[in-house]
MARSE-416478 format. One record per residue: residue in three letters; x, y, z negated of N, C-alpha, C, O in turn; residue number from 1. Coordinates in pm, whole numbers, plus 50000, padded with zeros to 5 digits. Atoms other than C-alpha are relative to their C-alpha. Layout:
N
- r; n.xx; n.yy; n.zz; ca.xx; ca.yy; ca.zz; c.xx; c.yy; c.zz; o.xx; o.yy; o.zz; k
- ALA; X; Y; Z; X; Y; Z; X; Y; Z; X; Y; Z; NUM
...
***
This chain:
151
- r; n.xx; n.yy; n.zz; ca.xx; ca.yy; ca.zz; c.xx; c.yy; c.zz; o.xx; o.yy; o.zz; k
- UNK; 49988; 49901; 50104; 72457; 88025; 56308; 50099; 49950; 49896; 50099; 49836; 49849; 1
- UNK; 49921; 50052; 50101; 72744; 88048; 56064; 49953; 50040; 49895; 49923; 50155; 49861; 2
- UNK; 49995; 50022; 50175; 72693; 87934; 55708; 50113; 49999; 49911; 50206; 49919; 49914; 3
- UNK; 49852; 50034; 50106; 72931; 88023; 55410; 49895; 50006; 49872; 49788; 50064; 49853; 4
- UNK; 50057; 50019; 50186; 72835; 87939; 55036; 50026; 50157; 49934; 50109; 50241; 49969; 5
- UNK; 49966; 49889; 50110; 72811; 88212; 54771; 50168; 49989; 49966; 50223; 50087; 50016; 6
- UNK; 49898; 49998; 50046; 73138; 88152; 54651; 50092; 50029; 50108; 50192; 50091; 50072; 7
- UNK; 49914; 49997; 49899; 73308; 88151; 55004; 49984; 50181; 50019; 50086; 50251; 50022; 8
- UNK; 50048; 49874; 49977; 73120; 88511; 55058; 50044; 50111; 49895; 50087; 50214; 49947; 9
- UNK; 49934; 50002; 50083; 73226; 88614; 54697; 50165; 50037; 50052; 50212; 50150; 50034; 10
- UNK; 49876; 49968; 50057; 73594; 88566; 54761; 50039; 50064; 50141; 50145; 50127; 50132; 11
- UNK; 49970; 49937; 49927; 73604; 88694; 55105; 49962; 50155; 49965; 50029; 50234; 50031; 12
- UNK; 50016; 49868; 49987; 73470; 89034; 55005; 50111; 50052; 49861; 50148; 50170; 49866; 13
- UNK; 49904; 49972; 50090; 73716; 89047; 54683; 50131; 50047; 50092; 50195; 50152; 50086; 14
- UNK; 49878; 50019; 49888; 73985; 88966; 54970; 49992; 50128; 50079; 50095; 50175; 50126; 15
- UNK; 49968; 49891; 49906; 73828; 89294; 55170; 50068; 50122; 49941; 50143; 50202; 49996; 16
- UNK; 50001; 49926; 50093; 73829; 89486; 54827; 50169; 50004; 49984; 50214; 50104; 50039; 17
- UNK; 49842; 50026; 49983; 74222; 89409; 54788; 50047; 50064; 50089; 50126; 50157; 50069; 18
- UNK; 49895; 49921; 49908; 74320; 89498; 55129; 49972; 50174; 49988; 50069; 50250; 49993; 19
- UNK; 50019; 49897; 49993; 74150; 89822; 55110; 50059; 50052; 49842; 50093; 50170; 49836; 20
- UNK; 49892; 49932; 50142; 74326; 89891; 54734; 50134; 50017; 50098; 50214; 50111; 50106; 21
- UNK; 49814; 50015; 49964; 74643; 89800; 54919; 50005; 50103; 50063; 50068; 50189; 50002; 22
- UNK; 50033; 49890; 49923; 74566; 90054; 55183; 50013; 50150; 49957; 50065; 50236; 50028; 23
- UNK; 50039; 49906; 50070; 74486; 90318; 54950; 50102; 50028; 49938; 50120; 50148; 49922; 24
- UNK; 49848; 49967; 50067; 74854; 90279; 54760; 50071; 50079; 50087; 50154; 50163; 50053; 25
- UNK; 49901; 49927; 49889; 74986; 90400; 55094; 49990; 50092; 50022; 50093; 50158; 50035; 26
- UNK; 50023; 49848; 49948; 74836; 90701; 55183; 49972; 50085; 49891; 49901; 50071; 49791; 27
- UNK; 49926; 49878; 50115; 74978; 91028; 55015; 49844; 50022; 49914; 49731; 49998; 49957; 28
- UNK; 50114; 49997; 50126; 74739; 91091; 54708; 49995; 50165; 50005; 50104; 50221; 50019; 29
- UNK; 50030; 49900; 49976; 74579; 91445; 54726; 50093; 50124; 49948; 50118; 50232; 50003; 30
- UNK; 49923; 49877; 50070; 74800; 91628; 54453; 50138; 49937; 50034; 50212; 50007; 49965; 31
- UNK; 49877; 50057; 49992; 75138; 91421; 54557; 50147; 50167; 50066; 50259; 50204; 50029; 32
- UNK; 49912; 49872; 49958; 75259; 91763; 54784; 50020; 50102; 49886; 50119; 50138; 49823; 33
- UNK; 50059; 49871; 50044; 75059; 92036; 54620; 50080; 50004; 49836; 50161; 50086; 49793; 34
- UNK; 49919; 49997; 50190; 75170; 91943; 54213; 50126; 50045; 50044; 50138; 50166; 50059; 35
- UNK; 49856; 49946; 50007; 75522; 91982; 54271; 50052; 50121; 50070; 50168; 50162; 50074; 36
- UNK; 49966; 49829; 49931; 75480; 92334; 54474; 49955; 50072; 49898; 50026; 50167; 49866; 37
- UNK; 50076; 49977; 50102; 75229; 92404; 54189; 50141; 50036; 49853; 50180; 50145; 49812; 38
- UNK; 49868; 50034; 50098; 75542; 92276; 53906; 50047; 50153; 50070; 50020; 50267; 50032; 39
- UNK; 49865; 49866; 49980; 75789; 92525; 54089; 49959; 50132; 49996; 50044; 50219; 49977; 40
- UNK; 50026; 49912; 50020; 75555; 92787; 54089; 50054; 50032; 49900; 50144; 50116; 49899; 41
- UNK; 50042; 49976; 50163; 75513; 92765; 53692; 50192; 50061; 49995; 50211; 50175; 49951; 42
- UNK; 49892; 50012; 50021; 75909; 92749; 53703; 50028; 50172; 50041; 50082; 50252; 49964; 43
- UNK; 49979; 49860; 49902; 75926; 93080; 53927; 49931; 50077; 49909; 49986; 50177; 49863; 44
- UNK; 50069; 49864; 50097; 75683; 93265; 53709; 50035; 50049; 49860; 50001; 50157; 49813; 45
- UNK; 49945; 50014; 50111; 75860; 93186; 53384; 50091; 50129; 50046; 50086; 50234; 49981; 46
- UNK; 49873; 49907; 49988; 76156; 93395; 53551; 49916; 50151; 50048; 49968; 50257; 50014; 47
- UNK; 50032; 49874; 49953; 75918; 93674; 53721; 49884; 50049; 49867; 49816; 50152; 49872; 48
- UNK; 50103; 49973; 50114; 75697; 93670; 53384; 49828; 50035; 50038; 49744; 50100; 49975; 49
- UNK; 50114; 50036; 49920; 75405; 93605; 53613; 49856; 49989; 49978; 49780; 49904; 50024; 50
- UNK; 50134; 50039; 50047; 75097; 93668; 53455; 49847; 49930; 50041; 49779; 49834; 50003; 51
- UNK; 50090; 50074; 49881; 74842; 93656; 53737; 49971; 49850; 50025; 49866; 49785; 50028; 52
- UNK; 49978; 50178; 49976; 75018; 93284; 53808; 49893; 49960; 49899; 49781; 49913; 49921; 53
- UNK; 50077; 50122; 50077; 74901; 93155; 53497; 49871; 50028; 49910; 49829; 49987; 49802; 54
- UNK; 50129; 49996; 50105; 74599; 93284; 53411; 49927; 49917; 50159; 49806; 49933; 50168; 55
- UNK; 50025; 50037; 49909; 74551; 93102; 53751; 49953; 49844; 50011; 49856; 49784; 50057; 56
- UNK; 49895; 50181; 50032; 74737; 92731; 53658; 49938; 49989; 49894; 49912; 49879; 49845; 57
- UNK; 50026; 50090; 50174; 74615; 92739; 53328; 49844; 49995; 49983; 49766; 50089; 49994; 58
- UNK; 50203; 49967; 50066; 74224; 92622; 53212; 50014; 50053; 49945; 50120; 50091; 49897; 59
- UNK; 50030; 49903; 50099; 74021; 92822; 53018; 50026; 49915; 49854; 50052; 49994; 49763; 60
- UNK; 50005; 49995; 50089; 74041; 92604; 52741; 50161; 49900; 50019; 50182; 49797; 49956; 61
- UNK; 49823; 50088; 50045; 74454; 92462; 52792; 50051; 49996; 49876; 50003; 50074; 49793; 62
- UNK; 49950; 50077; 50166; 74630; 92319; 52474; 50166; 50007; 50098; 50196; 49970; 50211; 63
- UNK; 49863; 50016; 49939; 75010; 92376; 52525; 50083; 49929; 49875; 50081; 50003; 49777; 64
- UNK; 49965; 50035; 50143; 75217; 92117; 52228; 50172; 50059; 50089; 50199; 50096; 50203; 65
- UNK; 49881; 49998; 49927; 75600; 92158; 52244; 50084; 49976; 49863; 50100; 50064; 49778; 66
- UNK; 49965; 50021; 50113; 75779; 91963; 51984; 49834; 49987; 49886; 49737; 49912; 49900; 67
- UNK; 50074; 50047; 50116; 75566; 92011; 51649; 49866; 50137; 49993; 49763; 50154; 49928; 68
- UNK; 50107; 49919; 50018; 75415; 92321; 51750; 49857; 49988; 50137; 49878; 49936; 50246; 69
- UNK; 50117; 49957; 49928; 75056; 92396; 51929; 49979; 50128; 50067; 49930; 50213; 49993; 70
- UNK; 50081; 49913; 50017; 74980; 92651; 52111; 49913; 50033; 50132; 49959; 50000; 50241; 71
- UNK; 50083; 49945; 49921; 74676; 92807; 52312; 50026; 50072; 50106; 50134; 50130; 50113; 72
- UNK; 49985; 49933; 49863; 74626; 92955; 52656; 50042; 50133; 49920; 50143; 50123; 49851; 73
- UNK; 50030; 49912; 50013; 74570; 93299; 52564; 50151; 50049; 49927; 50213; 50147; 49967; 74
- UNK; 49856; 49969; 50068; 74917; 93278; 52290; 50140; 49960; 50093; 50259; 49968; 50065; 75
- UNK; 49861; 50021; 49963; 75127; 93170; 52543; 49981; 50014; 50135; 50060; 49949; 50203; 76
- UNK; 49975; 49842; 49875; 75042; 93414; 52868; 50036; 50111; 49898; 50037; 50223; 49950; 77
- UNK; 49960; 49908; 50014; 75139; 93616; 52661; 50153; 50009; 49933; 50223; 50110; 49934; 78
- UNK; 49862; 50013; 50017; 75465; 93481; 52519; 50068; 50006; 50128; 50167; 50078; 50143; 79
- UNK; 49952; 50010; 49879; 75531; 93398; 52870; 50044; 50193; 50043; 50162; 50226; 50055; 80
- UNK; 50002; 49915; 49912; 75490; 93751; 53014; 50055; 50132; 49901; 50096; 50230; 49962; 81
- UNK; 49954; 49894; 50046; 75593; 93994; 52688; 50081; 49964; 49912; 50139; 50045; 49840; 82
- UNK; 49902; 50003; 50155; 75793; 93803; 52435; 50171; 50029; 50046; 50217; 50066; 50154; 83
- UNK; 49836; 49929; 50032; 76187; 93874; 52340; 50080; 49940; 50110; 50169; 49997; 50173; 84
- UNK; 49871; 50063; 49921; 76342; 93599; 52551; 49936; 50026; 50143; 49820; 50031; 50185; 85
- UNK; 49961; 49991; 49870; 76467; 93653; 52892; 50010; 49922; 50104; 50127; 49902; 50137; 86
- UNK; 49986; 50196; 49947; 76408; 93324; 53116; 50044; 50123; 50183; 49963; 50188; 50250; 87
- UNK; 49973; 49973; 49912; 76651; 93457; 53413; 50003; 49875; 50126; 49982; 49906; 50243; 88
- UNK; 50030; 50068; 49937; 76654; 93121; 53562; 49918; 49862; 49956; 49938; 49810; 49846; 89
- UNK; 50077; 50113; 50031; 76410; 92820; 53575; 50008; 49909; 50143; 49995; 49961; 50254; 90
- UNK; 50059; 50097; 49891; 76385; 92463; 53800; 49991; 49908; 49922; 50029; 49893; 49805; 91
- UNK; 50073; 50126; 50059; 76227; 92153; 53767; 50098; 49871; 50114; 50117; 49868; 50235; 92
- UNK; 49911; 50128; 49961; 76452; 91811; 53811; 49890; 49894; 49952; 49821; 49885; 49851; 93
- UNK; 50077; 50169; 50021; 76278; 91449; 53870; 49867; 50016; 49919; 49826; 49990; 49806; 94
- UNK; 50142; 49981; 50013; 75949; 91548; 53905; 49880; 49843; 50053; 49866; 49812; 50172; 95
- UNK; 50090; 50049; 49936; 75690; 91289; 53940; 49852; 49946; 49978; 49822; 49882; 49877; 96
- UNK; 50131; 49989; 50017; 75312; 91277; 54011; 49941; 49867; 49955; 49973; 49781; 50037; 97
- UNK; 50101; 50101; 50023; 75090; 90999; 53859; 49852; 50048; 50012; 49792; 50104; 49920; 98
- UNK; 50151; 49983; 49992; 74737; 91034; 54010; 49903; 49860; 49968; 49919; 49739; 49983; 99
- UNK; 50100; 50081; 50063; 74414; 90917; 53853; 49902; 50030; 50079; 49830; 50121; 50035; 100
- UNK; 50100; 49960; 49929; 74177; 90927; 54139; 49993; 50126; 50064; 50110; 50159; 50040; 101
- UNK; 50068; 49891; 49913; 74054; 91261; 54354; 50067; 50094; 49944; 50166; 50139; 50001; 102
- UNK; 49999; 49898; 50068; 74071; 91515; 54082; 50096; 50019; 49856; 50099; 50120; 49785; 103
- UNK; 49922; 50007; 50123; 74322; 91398; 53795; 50171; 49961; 50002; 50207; 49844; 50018; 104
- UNK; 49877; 50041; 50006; 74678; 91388; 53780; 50081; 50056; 49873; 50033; 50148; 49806; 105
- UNK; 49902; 49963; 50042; 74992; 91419; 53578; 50119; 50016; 50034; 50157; 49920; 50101; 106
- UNK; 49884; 50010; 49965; 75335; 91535; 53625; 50099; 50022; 49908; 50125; 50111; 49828; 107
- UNK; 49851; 49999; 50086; 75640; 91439; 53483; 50108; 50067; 50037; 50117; 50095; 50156; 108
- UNK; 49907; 49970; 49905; 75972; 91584; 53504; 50111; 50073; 49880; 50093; 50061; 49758; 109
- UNK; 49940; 49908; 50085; 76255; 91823; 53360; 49956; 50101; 50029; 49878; 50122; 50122; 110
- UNK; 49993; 49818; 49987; 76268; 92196; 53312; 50121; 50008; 49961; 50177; 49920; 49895; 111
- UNK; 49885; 49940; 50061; 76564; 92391; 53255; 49980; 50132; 50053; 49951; 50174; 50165; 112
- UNK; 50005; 49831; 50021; 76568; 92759; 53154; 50095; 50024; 49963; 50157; 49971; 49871; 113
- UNK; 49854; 49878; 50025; 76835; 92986; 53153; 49942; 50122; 49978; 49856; 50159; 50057; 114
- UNK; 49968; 49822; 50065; 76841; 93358; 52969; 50015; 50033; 49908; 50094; 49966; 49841; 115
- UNK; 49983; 49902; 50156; 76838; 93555; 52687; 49967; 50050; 49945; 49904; 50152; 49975; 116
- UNK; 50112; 49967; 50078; 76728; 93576; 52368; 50037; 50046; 49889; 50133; 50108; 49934; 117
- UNK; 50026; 49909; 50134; 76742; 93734; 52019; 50206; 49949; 49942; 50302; 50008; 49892; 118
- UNK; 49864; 50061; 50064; 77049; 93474; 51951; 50114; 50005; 50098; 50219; 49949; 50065; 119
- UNK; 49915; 50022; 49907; 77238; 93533; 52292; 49920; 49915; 50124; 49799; 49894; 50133; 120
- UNK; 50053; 50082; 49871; 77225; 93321; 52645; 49956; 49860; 49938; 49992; 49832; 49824; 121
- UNK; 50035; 50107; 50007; 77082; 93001; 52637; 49960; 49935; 50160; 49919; 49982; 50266; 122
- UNK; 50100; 50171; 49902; 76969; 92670; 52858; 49942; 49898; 49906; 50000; 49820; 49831; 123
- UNK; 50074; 50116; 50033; 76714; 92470; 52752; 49938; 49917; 50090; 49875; 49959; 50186; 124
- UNK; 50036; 50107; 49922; 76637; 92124; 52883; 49882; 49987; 49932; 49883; 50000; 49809; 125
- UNK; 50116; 50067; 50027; 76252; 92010; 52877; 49971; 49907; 50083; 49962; 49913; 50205; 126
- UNK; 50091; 50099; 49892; 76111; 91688; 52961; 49836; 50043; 49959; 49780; 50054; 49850; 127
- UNK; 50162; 49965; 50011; 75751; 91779; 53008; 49924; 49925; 50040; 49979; 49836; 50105; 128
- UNK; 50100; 50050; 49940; 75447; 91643; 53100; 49826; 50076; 49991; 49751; 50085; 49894; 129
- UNK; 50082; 49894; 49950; 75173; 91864; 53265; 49872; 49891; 50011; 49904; 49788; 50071; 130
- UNK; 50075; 50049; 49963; 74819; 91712; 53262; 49882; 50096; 50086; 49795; 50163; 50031; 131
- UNK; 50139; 49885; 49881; 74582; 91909; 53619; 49909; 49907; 50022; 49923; 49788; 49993; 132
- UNK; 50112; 50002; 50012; 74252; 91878; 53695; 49955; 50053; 50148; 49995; 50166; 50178; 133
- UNK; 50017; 49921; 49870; 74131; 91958; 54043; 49846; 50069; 49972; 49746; 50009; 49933; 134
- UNK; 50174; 49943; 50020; 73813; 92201; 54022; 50014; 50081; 50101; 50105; 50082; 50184; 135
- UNK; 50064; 49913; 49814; 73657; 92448; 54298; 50090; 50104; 50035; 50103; 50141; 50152; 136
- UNK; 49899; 49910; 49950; 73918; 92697; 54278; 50156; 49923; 49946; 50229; 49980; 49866; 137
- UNK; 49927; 50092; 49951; 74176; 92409; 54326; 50065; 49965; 49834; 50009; 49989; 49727; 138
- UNK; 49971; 50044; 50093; 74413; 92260; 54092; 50061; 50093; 49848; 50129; 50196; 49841; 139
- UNK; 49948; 49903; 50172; 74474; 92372; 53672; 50065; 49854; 49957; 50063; 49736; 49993; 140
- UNK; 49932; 50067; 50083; 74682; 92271; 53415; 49900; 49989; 49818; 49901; 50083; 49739; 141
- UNK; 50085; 49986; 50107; 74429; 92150; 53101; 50056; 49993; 49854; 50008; 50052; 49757; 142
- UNK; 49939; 50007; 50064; 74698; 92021; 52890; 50156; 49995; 50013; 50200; 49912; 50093; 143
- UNK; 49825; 50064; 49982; 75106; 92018; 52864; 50058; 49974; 49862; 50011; 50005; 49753; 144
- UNK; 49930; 49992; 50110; 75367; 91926; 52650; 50112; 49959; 50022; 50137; 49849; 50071; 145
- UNK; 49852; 49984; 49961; 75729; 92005; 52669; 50070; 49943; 49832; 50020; 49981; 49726; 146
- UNK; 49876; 50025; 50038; 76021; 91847; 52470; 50143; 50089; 50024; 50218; 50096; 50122; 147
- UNK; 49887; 49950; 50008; 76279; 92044; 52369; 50137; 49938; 49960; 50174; 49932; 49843; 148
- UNK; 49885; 50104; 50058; 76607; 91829; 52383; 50057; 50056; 49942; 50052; 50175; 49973; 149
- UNK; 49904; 49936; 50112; 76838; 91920; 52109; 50153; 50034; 50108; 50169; 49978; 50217; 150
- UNK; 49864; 50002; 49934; 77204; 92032; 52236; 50104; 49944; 49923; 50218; 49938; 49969; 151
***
């Protein structure tokens, strides 16, 4: 019969604990596809003023910051889908997912919007960062917050 000491038993199961982390870095993380089809939606609905989408994407209780202002789900489906400006085109550049386990991720990335608004055409660049949530009717967006780069 083989005998190992506490300490030998100890560092071999740390050693199993390791390989199986290592393991776990490798294989695709649940939201790694889905977020960034998710992202291009949001991008796509900006231009089709998509309401449905984001009463879909967005929790019930989402926080949207952007710059200095705040604002709520409810104030901004509806900027999205009736206000003045014209978002004829939207995509998302250097997108990427940081997952926190099963059900939590974030995604980084740009935006850029193209259309027209009260002052003429515009493009605005955003670096954003989207924080989802996976729940039973799949993944939401609970918090974001976009940067508006200056031109």
């Amino acid at each position: 019969m083989l005998r190992i000491s506490a300490r030998a038993a100890l560092l071999l199961a740390l050693f199993a604990t390791a390989v199986r982390a290592q393991k776990n870095d490798k294989e695709v993380k649940p939201g790694a596809v889905e977020l960034p089809r998710l992202e291009n939606a949001w991008a796509k609905g900006l231009v089709n003023r998509d309401g449905a989408l984001f009463e879909k994407l967005l929790a019930p209780k989402f926080v949207y910051t952007e710059n200095d202002k705040l604002i709520r789900r409810a104030e901004l489906i509806k900027e999205i889908t009736t206000g003045s400006d014209t978002v004829t085109a939207a995509r998302n550049e250097g997108m990427e997912v940081h997952q926190y386990g099963a059900t939590t991720a974030a995604v980084t990335g740009w935006l850029i919007v193209e259309g027209r608004g009260k002052n003429g055409p515009f493009t605005h660049r955003y670096r954003f960062t989207d924080t989802w949530v996976k729940r039973k009717a799949g993944w939401q967006i609970v918090v974001a917050h976009d940067y508006l780069v200056p031109k």
